[in-house]
Backbone as ProteinMPNN parsed JSONL, in Angstrom:
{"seq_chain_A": "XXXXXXXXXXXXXXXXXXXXXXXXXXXXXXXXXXXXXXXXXXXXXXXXXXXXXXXXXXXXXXXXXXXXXXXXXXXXXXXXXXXXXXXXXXXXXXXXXXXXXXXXXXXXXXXXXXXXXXXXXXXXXXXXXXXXXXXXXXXXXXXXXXXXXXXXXXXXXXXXXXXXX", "coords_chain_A": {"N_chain_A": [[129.767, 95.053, 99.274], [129.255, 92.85, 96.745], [131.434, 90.511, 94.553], [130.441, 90.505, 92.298], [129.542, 92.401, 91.461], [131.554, 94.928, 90.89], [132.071, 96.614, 88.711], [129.905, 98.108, 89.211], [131.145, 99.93, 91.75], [130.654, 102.386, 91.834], [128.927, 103.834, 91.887], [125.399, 104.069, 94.032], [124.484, 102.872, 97.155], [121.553, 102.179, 97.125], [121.113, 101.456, 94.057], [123.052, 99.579, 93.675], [121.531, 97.279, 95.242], [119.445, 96.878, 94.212], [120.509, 96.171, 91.592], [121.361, 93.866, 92.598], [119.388, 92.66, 93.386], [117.689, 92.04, 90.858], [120.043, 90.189, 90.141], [120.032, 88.429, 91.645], [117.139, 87.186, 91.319], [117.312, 86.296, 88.859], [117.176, 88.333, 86.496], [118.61, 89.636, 85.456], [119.543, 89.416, 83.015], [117.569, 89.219, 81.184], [116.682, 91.945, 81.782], [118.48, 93.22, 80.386], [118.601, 92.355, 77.544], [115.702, 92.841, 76.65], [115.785, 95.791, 76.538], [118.193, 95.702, 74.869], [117.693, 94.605, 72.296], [119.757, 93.519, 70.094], [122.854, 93.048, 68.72], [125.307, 95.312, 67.181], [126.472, 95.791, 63.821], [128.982, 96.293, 63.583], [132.12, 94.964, 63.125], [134.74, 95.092, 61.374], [137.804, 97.132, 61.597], [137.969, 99.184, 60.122], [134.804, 99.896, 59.404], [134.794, 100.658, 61.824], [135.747, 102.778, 61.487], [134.535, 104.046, 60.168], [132.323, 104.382, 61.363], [132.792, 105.896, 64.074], [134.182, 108.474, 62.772], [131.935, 109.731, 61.838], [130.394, 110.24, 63.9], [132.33, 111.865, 65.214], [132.746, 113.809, 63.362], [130.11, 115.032, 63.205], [129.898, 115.894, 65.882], [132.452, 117.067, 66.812], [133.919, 118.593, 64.72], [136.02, 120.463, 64.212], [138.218, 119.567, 66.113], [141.428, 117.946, 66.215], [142.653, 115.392, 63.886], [141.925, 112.099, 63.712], [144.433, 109.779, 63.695], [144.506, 106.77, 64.046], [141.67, 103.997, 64.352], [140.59, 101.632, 65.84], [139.649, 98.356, 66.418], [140.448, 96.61, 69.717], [142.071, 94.089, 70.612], [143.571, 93.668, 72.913], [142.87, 95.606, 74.91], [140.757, 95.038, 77.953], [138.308, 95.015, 79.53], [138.801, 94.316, 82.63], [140.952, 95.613, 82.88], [140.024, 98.314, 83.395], [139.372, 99.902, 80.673], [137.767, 100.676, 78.581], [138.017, 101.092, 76.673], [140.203, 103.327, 74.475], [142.146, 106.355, 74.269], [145.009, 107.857, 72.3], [147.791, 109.492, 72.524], [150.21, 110.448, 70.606], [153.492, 112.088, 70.134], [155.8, 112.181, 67.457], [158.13, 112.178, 65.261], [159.027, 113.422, 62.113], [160.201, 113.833, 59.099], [161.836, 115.936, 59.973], [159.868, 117.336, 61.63], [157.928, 118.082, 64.397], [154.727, 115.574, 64.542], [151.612, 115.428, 65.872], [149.999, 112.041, 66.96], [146.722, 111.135, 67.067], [145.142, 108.163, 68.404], [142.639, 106.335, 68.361], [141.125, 103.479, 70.486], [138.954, 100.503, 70.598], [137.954, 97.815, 72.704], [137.635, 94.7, 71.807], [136.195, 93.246, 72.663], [133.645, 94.678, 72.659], [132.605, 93.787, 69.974], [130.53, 92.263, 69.563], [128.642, 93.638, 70.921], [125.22, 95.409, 71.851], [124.766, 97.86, 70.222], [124.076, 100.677, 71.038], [125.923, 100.818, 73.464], [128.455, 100.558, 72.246], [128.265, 102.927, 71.183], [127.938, 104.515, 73.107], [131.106, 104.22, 74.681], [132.583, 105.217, 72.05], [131.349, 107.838, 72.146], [132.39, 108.293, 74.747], [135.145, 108.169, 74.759], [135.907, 110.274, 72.351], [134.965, 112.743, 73.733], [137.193, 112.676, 75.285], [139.143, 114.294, 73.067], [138.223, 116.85, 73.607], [138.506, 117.073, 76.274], [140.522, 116.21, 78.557], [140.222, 115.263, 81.373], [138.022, 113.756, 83.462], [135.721, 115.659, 84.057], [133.541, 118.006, 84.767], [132.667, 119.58, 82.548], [133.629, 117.84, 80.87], [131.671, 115.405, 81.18], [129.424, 116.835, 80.237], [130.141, 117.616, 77.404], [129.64, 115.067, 76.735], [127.122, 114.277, 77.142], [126.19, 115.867, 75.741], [126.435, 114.807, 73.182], [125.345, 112.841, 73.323], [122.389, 112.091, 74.487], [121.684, 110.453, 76.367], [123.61, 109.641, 78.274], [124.554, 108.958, 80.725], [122.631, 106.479, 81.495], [122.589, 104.735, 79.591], [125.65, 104.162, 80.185], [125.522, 103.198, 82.602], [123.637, 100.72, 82.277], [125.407, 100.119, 80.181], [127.271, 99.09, 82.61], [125.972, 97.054, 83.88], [125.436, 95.427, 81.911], [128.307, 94.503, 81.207], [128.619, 93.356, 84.128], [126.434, 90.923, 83.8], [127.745, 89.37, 81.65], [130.112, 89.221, 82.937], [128.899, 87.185, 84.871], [127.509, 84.933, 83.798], [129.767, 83.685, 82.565]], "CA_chain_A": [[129.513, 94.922, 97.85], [129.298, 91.659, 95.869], [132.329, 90.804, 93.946], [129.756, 90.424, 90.83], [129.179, 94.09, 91.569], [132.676, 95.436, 90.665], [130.969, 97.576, 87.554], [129.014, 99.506, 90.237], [131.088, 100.127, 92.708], [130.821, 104.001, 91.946], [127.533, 103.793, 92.172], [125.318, 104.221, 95.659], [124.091, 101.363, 97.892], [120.347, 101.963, 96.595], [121.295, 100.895, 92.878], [123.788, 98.25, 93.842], [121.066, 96.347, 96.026], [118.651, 97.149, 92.708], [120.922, 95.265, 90.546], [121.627, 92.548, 93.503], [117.965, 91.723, 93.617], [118.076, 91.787, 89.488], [120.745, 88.852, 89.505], [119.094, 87.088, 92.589], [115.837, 86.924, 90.904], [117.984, 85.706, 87.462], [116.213, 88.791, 85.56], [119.431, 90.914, 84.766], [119.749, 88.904, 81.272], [115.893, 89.949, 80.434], [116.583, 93.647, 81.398], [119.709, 94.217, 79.325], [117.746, 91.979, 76.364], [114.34, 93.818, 76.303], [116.333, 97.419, 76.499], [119.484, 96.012, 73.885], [117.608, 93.536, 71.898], [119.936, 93.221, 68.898], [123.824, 93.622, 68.272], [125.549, 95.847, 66.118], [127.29, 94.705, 63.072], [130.356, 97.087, 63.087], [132.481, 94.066, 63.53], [135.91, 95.391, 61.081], [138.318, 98.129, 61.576], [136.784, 100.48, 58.863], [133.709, 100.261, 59.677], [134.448, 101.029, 63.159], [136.286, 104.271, 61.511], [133.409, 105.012, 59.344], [131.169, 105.244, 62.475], [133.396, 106.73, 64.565], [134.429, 109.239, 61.896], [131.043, 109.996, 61.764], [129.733, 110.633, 65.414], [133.033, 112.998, 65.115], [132.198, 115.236, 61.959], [128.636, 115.197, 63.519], [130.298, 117.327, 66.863], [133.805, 117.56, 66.979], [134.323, 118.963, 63.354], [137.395, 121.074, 64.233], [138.995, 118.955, 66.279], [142.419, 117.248, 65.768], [142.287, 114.327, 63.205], [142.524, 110.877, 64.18], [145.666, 109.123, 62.865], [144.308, 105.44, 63.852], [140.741, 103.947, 64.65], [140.551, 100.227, 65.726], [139.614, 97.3, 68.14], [141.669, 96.28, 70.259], [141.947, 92.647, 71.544], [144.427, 93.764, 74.487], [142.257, 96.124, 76.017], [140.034, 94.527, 78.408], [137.357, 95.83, 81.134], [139.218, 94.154, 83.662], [141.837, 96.85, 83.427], [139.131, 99.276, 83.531], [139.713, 100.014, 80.159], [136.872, 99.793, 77.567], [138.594, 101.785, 75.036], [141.362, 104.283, 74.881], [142.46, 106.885, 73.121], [146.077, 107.91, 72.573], [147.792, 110.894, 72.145], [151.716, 110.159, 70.747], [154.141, 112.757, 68.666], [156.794, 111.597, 66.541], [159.589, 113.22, 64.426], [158.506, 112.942, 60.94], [161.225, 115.06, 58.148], [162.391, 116.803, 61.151], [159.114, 117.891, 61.984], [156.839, 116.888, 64.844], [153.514, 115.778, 64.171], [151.16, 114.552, 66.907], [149.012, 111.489, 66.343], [145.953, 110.97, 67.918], [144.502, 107.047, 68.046], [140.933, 105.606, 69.516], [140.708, 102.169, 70.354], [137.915, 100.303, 71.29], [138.024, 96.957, 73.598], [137.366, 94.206, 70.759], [134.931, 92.512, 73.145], [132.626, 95.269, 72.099], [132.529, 93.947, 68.635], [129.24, 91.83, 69.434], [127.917, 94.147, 72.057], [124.557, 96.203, 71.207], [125.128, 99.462, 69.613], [124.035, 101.288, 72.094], [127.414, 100.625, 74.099], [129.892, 100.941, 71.335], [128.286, 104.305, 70.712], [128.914, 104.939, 74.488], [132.158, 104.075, 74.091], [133.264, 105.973, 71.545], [131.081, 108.956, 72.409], [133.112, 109.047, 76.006], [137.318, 108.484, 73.674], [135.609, 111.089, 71.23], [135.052, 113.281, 74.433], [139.113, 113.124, 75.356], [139.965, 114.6, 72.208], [138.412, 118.013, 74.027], [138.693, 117.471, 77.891], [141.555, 115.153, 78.861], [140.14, 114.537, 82.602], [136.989, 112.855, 83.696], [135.351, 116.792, 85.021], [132.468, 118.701, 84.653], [132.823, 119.57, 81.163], [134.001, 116.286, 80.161], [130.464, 114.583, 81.098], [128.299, 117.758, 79.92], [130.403, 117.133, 76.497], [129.382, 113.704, 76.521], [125.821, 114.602, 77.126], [125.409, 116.84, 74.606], [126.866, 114.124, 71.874], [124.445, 111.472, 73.732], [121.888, 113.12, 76.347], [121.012, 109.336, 77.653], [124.917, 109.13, 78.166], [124.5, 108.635, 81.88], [121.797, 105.763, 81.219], [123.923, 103.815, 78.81], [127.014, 103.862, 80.575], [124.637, 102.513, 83.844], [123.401, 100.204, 81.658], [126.427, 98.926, 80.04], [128.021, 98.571, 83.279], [124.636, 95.724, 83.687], [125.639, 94.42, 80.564], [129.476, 93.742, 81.841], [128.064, 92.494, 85.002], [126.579, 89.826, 83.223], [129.147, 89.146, 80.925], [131.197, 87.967, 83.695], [128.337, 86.372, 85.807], [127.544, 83.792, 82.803], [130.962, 82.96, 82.275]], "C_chain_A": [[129.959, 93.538, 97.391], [130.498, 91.763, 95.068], [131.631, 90.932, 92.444], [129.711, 91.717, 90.732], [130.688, 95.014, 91.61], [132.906, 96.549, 89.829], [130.632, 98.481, 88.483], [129.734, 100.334, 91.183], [130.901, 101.83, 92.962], [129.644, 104.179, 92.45], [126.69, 103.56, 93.48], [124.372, 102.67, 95.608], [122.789, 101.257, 97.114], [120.303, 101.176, 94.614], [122.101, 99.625, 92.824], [122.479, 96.992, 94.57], [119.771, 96.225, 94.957], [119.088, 95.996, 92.039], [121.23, 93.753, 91.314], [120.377, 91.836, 93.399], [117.906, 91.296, 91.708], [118.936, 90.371, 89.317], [120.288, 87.918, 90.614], [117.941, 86.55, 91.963], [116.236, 86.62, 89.357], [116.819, 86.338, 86.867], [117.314, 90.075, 85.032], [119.573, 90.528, 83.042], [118.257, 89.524, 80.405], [115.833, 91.387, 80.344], [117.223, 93.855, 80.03], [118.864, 93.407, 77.44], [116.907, 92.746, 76.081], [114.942, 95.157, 75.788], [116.866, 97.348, 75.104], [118.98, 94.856, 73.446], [118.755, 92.896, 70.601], [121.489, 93.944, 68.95], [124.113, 94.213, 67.457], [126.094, 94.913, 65.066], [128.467, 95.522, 62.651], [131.158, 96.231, 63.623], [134.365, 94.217, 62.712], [136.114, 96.659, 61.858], [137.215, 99.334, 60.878], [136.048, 100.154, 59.19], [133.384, 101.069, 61.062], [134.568, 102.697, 63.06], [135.547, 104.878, 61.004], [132.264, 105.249, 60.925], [131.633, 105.872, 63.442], [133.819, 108.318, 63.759], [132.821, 109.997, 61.803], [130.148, 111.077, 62.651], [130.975, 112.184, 65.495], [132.797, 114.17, 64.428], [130.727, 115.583, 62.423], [129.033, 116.506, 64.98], [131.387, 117.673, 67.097], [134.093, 118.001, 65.665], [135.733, 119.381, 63.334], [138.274, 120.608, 65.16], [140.188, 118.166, 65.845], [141.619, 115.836, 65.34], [142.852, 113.069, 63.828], [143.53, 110.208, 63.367], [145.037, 107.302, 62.435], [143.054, 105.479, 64.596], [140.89, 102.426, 64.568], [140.024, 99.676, 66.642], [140.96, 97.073, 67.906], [142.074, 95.51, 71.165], [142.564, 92.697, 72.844], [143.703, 94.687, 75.861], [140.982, 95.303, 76.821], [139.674, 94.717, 79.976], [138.069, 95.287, 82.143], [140.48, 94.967, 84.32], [141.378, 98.174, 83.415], [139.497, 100.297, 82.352], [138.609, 99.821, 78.911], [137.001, 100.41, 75.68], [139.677, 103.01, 75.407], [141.598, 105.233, 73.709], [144.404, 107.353, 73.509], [146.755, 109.158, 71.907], [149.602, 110.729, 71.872], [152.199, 111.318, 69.442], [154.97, 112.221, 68.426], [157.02, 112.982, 65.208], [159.322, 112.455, 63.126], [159.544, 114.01, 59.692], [161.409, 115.972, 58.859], [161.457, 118.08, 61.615], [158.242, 117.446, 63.323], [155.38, 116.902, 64.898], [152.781, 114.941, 65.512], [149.949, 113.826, 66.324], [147.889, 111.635, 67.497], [145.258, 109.455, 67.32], [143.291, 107.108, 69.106], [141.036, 104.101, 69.259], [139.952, 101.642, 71.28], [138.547, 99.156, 71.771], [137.212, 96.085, 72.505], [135.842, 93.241, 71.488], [133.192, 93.128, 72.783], [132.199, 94.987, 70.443], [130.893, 93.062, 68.182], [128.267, 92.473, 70.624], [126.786, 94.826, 71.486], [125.187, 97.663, 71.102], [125.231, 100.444, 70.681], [125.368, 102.028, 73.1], [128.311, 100.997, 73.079], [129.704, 102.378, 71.222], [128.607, 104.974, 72.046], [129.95, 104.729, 74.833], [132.748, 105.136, 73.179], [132.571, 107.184, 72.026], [132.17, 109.424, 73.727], [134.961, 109.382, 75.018], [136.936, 109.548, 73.271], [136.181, 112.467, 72.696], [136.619, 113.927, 75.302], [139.782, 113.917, 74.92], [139.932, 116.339, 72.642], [138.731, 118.093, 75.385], [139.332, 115.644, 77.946], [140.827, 114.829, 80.483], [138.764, 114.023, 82.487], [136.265, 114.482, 84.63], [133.989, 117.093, 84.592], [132.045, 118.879, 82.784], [133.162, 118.368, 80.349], [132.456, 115.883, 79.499], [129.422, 115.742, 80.443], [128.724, 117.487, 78.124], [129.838, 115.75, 75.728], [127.75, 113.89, 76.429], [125.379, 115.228, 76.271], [125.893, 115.68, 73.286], [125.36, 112.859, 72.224], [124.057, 111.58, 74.58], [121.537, 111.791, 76.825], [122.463, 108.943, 78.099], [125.334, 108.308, 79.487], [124.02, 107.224, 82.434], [122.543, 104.715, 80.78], [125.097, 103.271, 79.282], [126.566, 102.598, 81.976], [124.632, 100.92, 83.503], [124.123, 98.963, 80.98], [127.446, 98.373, 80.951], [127.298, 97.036, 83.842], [125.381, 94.769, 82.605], [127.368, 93.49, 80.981], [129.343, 92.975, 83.156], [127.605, 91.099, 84.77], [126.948, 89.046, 82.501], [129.68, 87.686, 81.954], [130.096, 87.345, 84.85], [127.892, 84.778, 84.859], [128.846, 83.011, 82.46], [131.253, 81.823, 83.367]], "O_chain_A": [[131.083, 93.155, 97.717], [130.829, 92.907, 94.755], [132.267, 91.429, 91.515], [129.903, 92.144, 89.593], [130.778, 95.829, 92.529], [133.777, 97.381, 90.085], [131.109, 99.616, 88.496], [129.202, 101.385, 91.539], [130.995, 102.391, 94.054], [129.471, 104.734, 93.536], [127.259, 102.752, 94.215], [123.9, 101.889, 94.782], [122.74, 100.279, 96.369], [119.387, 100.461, 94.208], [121.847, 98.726, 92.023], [122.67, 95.807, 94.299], [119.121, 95.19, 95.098], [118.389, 94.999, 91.859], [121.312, 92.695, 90.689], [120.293, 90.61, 93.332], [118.123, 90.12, 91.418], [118.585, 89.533, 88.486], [120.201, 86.705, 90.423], [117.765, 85.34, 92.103], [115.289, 86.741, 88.58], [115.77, 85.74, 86.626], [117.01, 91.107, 84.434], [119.68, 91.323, 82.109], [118.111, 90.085, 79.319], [115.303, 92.051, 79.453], [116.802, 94.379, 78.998], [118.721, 94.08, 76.42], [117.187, 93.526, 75.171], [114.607, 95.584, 74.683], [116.561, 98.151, 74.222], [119.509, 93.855, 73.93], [118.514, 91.757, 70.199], [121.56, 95.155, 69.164], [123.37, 94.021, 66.495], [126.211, 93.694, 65.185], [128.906, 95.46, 61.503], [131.208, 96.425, 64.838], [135.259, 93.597, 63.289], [135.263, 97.237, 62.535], [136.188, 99.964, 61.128], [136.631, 99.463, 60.025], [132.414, 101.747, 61.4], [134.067, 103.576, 63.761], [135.53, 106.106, 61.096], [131.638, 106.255, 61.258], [130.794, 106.648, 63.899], [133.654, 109.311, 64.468], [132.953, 111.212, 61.65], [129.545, 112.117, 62.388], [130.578, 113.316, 65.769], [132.677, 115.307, 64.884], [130.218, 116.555, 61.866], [128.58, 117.648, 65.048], [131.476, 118.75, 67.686], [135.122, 117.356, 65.467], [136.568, 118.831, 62.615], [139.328, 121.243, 65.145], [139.888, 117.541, 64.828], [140.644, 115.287, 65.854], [143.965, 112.974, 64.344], [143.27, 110.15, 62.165], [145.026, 106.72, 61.35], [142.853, 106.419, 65.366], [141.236, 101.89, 63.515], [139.834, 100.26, 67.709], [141.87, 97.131, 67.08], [142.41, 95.865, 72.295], [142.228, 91.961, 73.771], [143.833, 94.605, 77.083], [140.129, 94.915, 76.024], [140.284, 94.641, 81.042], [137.959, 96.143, 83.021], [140.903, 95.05, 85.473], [142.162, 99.123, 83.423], [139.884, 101.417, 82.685], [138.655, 98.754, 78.297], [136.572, 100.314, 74.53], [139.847, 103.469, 76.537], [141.342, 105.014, 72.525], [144.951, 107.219, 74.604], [146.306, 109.719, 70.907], [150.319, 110.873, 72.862], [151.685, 111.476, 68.335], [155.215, 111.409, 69.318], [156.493, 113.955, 64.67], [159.36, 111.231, 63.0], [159.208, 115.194, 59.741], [161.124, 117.071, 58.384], [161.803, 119.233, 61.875], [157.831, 116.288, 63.251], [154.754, 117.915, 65.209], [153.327, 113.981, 66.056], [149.107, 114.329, 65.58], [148.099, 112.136, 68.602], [144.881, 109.37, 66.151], [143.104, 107.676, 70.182], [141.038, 103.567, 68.15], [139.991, 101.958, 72.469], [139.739, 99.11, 71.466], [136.128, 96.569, 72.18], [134.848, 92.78, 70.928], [132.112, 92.546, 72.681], [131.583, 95.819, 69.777], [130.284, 93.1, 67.112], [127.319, 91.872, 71.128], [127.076, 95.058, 70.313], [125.927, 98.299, 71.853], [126.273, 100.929, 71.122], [125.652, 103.199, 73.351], [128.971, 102.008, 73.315], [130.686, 103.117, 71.16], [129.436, 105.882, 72.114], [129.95, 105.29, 75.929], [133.464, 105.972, 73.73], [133.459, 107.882, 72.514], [132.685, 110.54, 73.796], [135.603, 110.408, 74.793], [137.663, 110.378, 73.816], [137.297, 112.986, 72.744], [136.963, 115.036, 75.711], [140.731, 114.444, 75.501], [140.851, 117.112, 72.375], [139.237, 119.144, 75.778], [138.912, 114.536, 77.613], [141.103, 113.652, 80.715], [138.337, 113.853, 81.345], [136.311, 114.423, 85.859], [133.372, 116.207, 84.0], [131.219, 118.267, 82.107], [132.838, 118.177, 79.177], [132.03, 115.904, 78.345], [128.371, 115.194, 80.108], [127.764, 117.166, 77.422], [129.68, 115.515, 74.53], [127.249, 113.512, 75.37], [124.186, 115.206, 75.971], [125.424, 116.077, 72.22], [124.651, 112.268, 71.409], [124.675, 111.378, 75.625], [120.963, 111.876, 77.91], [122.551, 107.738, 78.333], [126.113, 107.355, 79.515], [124.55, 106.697, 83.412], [123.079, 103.888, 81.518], [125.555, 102.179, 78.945], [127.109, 101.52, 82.219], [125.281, 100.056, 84.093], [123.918, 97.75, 80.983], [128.287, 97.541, 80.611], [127.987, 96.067, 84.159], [125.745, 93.595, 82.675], [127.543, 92.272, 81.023], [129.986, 91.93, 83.254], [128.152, 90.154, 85.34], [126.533, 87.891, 82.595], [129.718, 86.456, 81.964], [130.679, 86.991, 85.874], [128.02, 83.669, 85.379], [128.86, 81.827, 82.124], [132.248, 81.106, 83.262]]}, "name": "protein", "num_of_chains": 1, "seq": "XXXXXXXXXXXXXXXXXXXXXXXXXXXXXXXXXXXXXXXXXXXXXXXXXXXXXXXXXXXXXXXXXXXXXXXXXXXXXXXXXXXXXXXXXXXXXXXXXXXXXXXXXXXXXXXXXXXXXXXXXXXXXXXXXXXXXXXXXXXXXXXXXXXXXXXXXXXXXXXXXXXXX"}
């Protein structure tokens, strides 16, 4: 495997040698363009919480409330990390209350939509299944049935990220 191919490595030999011929033939920038022509513009906090807040009340309704919703300049894909969520209690009038935060990876703040919404759709997904299982991804699918696609997709998009740099 290519070190450009660090994104994939989950992924089988037939798709890795896919996307190898893609950046040999300098046409991975035209895929992820044509597909994601146009960034979002959720570029503050609040806004990120109004669309996050959103995608939530849309399928998690009764789920625990989020305390905090933000980017988050420290997280960054190279710690395989493209957002997080966080789960901390604290002693509040000698009570304890547990927070729950989501934070996204601020690099996503000019990425197409697409991605941010894959992104938060997978944090959102935490708030009911803490591992990476069966139910996790069927969760995720039912919030965003191309969820599989997208994630593919935006692992393309980080690929060339760091091949332009």
């Amino acid at each position: 495997m290519s070190a450009s191919l660090k994104y994939l490595s989950g992924y089988s030999e037939s798709v890795q040698q896919q996307v190898q011929t893609l950046i040999d033939d300098d046409k991975l920038a035209a895929y992820i363009n044509k597909k994601y022509p146009e960034q979002h513009t959720i570029r503050s906090d609040k806004a990120l919480r109004v669309f996050v807040m959103d995608l939530k009340n849309r399928y998690l309704k009764k789920s625990a409330p989020l305390s905090q919703i933000a980017y988050d300049h420290h997280l960054h894909v190279v710690h395989n990390a493209l957002g997080i969520h966080t789960r901390r209690s604290q002693i509040q009038g000698g009570k304890l209350k547990r927070k729950l935060e989501l934070k996204v990876s601020s690099q996503f703040k000019k990425a197409p939509i697409a991605f941010l919404e894959m992104i938060v759709v997978h944090e959102l997904a935490h708030l009911k299944e803490l591992e990476h299982n069966k139910s996790f991804y069927a969760l995720c699918e039912h919030m965003l049935p191309d969820y599989h696609q997208r994630e593919l997709d935006m692992r393309l998009y980080l690929t060339h990220i760091e091949l332009s740099r």
